[in-house]
DOVOKE-763812 format. One record per residue (C-alpha): x, y, z; residue in three letters; residue number from 1. Coordinates in Angstrom, 2 decimals, m for minus. Each point is the difference from the previous one (the first is absolute). Layout:
+---------+---------+---------+-----+-----+
|    east |   north |      up |  aa |   i |
+---------+---------+---------+-----+-----+
|       X |       Y |       Z | ALA | NUM |
...
+---------+---------+---------+-----+-----+
This chain:
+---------+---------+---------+-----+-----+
|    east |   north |      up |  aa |   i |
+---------+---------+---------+-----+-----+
|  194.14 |  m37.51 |  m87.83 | UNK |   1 |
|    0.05 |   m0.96 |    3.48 | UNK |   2 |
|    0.09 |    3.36 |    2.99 | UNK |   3 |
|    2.78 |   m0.36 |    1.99 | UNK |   4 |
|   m0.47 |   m0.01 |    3.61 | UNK |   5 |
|    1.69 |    2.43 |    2.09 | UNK |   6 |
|    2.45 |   m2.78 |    1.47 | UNK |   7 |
|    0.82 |   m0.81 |   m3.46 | UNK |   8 |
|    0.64 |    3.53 |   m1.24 | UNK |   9 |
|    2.57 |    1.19 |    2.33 | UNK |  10 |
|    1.24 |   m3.20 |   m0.58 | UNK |  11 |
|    0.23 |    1.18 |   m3.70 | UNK |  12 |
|    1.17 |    2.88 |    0.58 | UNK |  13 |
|    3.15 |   m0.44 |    1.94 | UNK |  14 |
|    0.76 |   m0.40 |    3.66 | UNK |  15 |
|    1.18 |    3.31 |    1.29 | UNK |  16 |
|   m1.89 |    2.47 |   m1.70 | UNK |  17 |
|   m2.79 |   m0.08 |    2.59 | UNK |  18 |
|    1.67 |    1.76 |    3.01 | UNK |  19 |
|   m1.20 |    0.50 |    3.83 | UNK |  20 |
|   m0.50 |   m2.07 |    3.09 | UNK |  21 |
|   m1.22 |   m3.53 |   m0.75 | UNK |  22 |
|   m2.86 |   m1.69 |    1.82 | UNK |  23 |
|    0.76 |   m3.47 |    1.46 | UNK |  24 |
|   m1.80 |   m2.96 |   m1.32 | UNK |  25 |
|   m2.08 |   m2.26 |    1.55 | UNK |  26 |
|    2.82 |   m2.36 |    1.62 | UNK |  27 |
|    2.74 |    2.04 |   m0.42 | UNK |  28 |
|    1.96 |    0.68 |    3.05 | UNK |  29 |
|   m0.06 |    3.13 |    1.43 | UNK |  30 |
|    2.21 |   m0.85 |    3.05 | UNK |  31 |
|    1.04 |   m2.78 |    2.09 | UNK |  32 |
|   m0.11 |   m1.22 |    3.43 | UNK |  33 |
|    3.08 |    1.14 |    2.23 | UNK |  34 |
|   m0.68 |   m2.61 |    3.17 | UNK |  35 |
|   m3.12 |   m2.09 |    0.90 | UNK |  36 |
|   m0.83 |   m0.87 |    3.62 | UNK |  37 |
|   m2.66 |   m2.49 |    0.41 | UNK |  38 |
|   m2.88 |   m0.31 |   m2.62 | UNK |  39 |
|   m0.46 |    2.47 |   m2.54 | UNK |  40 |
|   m2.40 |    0.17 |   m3.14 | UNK |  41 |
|   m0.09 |    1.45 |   m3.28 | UNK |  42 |
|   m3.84 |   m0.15 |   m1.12 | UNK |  43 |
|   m1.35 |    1.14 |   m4.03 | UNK |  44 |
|   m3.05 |   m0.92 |   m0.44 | UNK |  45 |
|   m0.73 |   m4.16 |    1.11 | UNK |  46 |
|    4.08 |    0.20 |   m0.87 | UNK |  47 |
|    1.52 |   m0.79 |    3.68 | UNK |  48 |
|    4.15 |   m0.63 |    0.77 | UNK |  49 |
|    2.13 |    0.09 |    3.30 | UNK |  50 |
|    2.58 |    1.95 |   m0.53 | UNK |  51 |
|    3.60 |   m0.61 |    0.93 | UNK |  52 |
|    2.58 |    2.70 |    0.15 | UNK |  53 |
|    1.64 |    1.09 |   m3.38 | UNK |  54 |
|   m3.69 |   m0.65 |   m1.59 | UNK |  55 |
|   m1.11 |    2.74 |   m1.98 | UNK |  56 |
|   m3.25 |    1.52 |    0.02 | UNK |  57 |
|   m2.28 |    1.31 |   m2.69 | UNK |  58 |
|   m2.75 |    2.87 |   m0.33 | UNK |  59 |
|   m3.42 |   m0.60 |    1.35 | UNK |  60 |
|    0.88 |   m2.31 |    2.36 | UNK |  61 |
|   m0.99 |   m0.54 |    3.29 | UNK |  62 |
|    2.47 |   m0.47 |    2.99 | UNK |  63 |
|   m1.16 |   m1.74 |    3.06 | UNK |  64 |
|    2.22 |   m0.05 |    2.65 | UNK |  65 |
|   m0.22 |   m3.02 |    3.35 | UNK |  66 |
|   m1.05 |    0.78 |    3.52 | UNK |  67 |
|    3.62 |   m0.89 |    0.75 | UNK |  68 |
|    1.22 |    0.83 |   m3.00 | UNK |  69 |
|    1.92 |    3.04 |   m1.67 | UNK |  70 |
|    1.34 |    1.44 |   m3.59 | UNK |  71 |
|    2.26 |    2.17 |   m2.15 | UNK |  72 |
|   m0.14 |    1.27 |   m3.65 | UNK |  73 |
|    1.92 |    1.80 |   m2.34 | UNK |  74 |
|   m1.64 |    1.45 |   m2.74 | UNK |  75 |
|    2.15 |    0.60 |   m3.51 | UNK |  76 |
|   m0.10 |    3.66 |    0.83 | UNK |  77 |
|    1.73 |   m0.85 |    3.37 | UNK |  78 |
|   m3.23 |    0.52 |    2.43 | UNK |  79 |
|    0.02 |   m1.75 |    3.09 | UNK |  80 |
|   m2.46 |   m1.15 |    1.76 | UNK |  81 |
|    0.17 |   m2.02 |    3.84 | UNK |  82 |
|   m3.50 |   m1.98 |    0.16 | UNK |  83 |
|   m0.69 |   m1.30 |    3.78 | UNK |  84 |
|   m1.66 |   m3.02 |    1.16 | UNK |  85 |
|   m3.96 |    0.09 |   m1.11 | UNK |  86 |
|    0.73 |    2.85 |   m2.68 | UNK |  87 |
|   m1.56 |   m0.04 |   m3.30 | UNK |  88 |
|    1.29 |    2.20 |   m3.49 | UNK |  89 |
|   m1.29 |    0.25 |   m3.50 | UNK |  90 |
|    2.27 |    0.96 |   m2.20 | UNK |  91 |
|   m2.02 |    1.78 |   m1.96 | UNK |  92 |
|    1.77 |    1.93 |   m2.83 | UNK |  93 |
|    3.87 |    0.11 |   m1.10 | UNK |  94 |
|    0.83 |    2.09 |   m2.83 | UNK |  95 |
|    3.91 |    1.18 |   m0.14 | UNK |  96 |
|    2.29 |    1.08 |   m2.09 | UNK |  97 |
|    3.26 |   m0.31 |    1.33 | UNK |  98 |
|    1.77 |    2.38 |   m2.23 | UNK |  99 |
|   m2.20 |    3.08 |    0.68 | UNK | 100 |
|   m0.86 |   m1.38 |    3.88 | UNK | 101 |
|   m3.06 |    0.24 |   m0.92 | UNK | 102 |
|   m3.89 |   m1.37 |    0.61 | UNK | 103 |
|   m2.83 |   m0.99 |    1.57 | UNK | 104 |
|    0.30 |   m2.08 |    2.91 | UNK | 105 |
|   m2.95 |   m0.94 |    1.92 | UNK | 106 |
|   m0.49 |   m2.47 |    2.93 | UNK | 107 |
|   m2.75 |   m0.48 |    2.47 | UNK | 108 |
|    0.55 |   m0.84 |    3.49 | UNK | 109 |
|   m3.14 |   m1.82 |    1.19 | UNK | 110 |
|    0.60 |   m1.41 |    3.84 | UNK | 111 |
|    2.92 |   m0.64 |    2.09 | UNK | 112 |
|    3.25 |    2.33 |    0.70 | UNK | 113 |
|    2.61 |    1.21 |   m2.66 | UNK | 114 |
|    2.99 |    1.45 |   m0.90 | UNK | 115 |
|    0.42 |    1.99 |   m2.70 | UNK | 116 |
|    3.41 |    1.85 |   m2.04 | UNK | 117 |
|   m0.02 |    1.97 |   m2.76 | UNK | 118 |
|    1.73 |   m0.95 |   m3.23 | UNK | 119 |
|    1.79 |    1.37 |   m2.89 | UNK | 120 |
|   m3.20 |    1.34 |   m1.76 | UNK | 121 |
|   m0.83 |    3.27 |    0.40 | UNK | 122 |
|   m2.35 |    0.75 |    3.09 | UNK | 123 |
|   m2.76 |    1.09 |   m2.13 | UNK | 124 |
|   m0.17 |   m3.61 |   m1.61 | UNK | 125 |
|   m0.99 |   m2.22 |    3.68 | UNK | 126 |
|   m3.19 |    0.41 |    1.09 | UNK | 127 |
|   m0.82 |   m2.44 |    3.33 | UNK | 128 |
|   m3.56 |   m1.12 |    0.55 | UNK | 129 |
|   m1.88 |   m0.50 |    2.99 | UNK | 130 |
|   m3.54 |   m0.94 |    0.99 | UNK | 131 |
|   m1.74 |    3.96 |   m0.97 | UNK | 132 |
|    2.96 |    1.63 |   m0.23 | UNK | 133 |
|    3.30 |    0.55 |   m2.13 | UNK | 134 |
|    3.45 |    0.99 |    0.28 | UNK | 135 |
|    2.37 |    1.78 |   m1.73 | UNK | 136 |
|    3.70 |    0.36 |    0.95 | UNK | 137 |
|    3.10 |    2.04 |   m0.31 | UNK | 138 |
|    3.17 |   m1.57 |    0.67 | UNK | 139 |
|   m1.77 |   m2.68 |    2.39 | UNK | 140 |
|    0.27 |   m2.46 |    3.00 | UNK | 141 |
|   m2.94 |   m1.20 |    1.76 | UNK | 142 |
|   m1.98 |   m2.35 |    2.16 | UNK | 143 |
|   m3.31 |   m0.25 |   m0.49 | UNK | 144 |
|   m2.55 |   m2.06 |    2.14 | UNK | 145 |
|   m3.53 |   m1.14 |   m1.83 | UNK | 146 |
|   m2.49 |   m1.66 |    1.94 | UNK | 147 |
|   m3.09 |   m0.84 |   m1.56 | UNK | 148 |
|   m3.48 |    1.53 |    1.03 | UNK | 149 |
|    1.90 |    2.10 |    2.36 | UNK | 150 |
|    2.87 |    2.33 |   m1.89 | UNK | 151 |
|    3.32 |    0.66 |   m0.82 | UNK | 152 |
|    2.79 |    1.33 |    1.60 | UNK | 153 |
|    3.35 |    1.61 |   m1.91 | UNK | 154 |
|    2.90 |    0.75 |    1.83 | UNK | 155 |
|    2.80 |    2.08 |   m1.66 | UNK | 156 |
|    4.02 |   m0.92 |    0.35 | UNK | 157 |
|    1.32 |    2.28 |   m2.71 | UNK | 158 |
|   m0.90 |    2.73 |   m2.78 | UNK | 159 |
|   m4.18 |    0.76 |   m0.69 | UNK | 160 |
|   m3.11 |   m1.17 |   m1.17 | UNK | 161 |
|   m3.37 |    1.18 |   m0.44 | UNK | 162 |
|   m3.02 |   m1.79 |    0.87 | UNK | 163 |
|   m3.62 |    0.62 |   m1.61 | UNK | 164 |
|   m3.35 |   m1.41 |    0.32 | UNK | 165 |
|   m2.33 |   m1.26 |   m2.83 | UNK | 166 |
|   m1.15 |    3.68 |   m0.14 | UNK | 167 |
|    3.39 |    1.51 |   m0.87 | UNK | 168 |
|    0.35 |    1.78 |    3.59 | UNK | 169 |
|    3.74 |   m0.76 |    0.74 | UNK | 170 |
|    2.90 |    0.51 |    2.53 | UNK | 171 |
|    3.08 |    0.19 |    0.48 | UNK | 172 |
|    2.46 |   m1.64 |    1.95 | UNK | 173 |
|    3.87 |    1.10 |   m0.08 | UNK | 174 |
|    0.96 |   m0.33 |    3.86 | UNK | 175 |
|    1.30 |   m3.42 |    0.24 | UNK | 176 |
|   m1.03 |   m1.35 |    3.58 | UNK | 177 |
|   m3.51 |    0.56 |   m0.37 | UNK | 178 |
|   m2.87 |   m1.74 |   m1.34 | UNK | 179 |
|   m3.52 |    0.55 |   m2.30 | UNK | 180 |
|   m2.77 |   m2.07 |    1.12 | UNK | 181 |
|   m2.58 |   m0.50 |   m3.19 | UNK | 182 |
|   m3.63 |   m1.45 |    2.38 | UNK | 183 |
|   m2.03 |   m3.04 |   m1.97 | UNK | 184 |
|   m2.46 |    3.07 |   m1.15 | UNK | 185 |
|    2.92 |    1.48 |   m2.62 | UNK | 186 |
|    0.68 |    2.70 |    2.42 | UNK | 187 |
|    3.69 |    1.42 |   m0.04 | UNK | 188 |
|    0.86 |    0.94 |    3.93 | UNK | 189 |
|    2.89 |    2.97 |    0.23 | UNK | 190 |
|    3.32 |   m1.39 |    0.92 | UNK | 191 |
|    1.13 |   m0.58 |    3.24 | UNK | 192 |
|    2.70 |   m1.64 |    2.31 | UNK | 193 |
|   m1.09 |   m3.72 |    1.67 | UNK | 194 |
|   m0.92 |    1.39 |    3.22 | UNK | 195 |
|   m2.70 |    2.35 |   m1.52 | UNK | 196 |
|   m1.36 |   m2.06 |   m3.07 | UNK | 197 |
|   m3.08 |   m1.42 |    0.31 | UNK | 198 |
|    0.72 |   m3.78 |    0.60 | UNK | 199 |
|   m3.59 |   m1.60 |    0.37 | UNK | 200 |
|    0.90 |   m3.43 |   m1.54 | UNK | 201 |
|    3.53 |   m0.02 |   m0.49 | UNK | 202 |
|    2.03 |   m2.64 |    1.67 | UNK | 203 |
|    3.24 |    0.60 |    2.12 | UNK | 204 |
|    2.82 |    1.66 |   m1.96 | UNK | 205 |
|    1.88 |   m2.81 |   m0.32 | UNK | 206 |
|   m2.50 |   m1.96 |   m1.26 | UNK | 207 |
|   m1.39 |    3.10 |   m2.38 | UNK | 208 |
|    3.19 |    0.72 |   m1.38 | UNK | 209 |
|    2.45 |   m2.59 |    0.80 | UNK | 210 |
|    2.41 |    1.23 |   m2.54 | UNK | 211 |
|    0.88 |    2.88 |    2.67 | UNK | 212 |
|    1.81 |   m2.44 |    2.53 | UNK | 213 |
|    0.62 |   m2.64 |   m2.62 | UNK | 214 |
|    1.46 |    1.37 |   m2.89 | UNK | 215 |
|    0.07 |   m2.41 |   m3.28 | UNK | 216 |
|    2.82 |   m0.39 |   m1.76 | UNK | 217 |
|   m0.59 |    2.57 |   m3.26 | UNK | 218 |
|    0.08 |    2.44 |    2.67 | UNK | 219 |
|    2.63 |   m1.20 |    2.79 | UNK | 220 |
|    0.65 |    3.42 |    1.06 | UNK | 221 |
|   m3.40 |    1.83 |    0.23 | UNK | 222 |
|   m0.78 |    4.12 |    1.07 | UNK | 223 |
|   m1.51 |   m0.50 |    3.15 | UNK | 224 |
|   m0.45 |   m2.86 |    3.04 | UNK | 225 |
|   m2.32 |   m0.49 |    2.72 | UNK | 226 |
|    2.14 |    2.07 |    2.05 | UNK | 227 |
|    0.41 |    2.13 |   m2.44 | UNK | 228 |
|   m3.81 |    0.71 |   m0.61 | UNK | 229 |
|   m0.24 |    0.34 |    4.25 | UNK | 230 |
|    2.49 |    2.56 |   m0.18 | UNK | 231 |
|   m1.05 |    1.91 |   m2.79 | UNK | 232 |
|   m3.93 |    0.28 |    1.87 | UNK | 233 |
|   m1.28 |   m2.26 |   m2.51 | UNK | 234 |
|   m0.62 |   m2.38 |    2.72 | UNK | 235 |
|   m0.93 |    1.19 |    3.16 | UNK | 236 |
|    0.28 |   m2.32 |    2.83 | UNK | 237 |
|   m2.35 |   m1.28 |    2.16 | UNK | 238 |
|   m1.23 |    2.34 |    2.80 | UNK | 239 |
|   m2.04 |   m1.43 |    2.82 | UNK | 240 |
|   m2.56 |    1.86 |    1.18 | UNK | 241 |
|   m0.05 |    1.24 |    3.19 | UNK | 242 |
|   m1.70 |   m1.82 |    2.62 | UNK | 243 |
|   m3.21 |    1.54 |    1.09 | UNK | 244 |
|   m1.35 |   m1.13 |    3.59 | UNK | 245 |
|   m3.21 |    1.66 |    1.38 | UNK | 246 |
|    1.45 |    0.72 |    3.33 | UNK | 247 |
|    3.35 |    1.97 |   m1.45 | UNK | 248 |
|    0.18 |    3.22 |    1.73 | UNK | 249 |
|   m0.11 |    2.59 |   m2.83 | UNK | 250 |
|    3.24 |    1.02 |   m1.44 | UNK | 251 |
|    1.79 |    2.92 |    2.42 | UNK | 252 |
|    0.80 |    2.89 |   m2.12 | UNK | 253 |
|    2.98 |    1.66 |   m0.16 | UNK | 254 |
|    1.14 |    3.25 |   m0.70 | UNK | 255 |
|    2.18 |    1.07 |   m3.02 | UNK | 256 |
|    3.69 |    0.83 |    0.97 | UNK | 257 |
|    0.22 |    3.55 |   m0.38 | UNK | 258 |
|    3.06 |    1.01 |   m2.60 | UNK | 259 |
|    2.39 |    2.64 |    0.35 | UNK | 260 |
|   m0.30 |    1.60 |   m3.53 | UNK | 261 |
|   m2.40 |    2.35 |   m0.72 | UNK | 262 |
|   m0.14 |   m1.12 |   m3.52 | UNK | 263 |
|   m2.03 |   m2.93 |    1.52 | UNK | 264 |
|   m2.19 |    1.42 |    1.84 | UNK | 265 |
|   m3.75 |    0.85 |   m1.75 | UNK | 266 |
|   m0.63 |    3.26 |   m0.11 | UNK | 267 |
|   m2.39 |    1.38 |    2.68 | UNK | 268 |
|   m2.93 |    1.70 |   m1.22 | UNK | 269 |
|   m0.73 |    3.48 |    1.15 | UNK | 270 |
|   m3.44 |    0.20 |    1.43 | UNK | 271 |
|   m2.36 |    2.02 |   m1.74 | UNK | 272 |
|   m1.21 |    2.99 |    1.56 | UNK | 273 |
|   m3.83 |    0.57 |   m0.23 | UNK | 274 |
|   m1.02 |    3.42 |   m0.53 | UNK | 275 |
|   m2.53 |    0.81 |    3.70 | UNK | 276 |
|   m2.61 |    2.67 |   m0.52 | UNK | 277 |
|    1.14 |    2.75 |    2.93 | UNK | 278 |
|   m2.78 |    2.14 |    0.90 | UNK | 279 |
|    1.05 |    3.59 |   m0.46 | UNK | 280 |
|   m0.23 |    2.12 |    3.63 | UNK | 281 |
|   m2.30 |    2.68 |   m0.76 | UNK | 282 |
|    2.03 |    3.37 |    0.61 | UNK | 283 |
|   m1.09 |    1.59 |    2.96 | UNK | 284 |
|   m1.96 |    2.96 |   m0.76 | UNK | 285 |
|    1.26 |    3.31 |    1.44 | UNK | 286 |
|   m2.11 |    1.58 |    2.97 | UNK | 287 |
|    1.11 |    3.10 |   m1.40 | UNK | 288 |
|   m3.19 |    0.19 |   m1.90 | UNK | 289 |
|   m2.10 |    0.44 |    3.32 | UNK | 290 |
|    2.82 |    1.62 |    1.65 | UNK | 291 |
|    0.74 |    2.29 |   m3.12 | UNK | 292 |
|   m3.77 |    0.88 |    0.16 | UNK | 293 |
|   m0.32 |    0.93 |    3.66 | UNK | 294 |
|    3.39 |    1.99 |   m0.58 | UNK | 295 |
|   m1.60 |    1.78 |   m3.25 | UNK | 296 |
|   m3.35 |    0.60 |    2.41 | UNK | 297 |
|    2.69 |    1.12 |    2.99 | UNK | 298 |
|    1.77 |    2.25 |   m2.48 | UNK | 299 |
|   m2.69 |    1.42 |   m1.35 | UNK | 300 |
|   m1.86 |    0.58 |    3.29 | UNK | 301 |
|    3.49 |    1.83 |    0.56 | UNK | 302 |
|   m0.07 |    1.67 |   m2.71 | UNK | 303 |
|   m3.96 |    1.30 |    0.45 | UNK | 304 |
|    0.76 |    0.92 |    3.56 | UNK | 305 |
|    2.76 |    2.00 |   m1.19 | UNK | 306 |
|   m1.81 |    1.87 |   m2.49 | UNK | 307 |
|   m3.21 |    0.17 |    2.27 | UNK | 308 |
|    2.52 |    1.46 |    2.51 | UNK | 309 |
|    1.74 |    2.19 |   m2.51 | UNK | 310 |
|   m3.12 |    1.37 |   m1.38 | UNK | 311 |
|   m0.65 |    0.53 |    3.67 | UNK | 312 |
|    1.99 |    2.08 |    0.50 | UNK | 313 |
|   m0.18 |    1.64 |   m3.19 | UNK | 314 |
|   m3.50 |    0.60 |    0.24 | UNK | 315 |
|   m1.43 |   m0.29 |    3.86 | UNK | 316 |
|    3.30 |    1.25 |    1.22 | UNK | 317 |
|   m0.05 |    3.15 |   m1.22 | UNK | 318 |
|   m3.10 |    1.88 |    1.74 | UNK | 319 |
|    1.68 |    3.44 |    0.38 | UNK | 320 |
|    0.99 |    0.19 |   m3.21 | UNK | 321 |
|   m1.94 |   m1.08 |   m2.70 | UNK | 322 |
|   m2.90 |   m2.44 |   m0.22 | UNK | 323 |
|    1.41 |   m2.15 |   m2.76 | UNK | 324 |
|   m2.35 |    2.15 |   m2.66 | UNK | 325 |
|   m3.18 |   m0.86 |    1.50 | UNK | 326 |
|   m2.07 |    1.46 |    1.90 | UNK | 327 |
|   m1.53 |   m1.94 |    2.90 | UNK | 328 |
|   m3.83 |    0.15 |    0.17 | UNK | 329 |
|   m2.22 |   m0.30 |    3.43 | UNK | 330 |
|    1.75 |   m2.53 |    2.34 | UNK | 331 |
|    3.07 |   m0.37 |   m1.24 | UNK | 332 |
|   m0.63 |   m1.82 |   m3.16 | UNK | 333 |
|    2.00 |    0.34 |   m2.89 | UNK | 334 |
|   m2.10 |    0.02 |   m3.38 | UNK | 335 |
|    1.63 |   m2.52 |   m2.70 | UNK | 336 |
+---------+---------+---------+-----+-----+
């Protein structure tokens, strides 16, 4: 018995018993061309047409936009993409399934300037490609700006996408008005309006992302403007630099106008009082300790005297009467 192949067997079997979101063949269309300005390619493998608008296009291949030239596309799942002059795309993958609006929908953006819109598939299903890094959106319209050996550049109009490198390190971006910068080494920069994104490389904005002033035609009506993008800081304009002569006096200074409210006014700082070592006065000493001694010596001088005196009389005073007790010996002296 001959094996059935696999083509053959759900052949067999029955259409409509294998369910979920078909891939597209090989040369099937998976959109078509909405307008066509100059030249334009479609390139698989040694496979080369010019494409005219209303042409479809098919996975895998390779768009290559004119110098001069410029394109829009439609994909089946109503993606829209604005291609300007020198751009190249690869539509890489389509898979869709229009009744659950869902898939995988993969396209690279190699060099030039874009456009790019969401469609009816669910966010998770469109992952955009560029040189090191990828993007994943939410909801989604934005330029982005690849030049080759130097970067890319992705400027956000409406809703959010995350960038990540090759190494999974991602960020996000959900402030429309600014821009991620992802450098030739895979690095993803943190986002940031025009005037403060690193720009080493990228042409003038109207030549980086002409879709700004020149909006194409699936988007007649776009988020933001040049003006717009002034306005909002993400373009800051030109500032010339003061002009510096060697002989300039110095700038005079002046003095801050003084404001009424106190509320205004800093604080004043109470200075700090630093304890001084005082050298204690020694207490003057009292004389009274001399003086109290000569007066104890006076007094008791005094009081001697007196008692010599009172004894005196006592004793010596009294001849007639008594001799005190004692009897005197030979010249008057009084034995002890």
């Amino acid at each position: 018995m001959r094996r059935l192949t696999a083509a053959a067997l759900l052949v067999a079997i029955g259409p409509g018993l294998v369910a979920g979101p078909a891939l597209a063949a090989e040369g099937d269309p998976i959109g078509a061309t909405l307008s066509v300005v100059d030249i334009v390619t479609a390139a698989y493998n040694r496979d080369t047409r010019t494409l005219a608008t209303g042409d479809g296009v098919r996975q895998n291949e390779l768009i290559d936009v004119s110098k001069d030239g410029s394109t829009e596309l439609k994909l089946n799942d109503e993606t829209k993409l604005a291609l300007g002059p020198g751009a190249k795309l690869l539509l890489d993958k389509f898979v869709y399934d229009a009744d659950k609006a869902a898939g995988d929908i993969g396209v690279d953006l190699v060099e030039g300037t874009f456009r790019f819109m969401t469609g009816k598939a669910a966010k998770p299903s469109y992952v955009v490609k560029v040189p090191r890094a990828s993007i994943t959106v939410r909801g989604t319209i934005f330029d982005v700006f690849v030049k080759a050996d130097v970067g890319s550049w992705l400027l956000l109009h409406e809703g959010a996408v995350t960038v990540c490198d090759e190494r999974g390190r991602c960020r996000d971006l959900d402030e429309p008005g600014k821009l991620i910068r992802i450098t030739n080494a895979g690095e993803v920069e943190e986002p940031a309006h025009w005037g403060k994104v690193d720009k080493s490389g990228l042409p003038p904005l109207d030549t980086s992302f002409p879709f700004v002033d020149k909006p194409p035609a699936i988007d007649p009506e776009p988020v933001f403007t040049g003006e717009d993008l002034i306005k909002l800081g993400a373009v800051d304009p030109v500032i010339t630099p003061p002009r510096k002569v060697k002989n300039d006096p110095p700038p005079r200074r002046t003095k801050k106008p003084k404001t009424d409210t106190a509320s205004d006014k800093p604080a004043k700082k109470k200075p700090v009082k630093t304890a001084v070592p005082t050298k204690k006065k020694p207490k003057p000493t009292k004389r009274a300790s001399n003086d109290d001694a000569a007066a104890k010596a006076a007094l008791g001088l005094a009081i001697g005297v007196g008692i010599g005196i009172g004894l005196g009389k006592v004793g010596g005073g009294g001849k007639g009467k008594h001799d005190g007790g004692h009897r005197k010996g030979p010249n008057n002296y009084t034995p002890r």
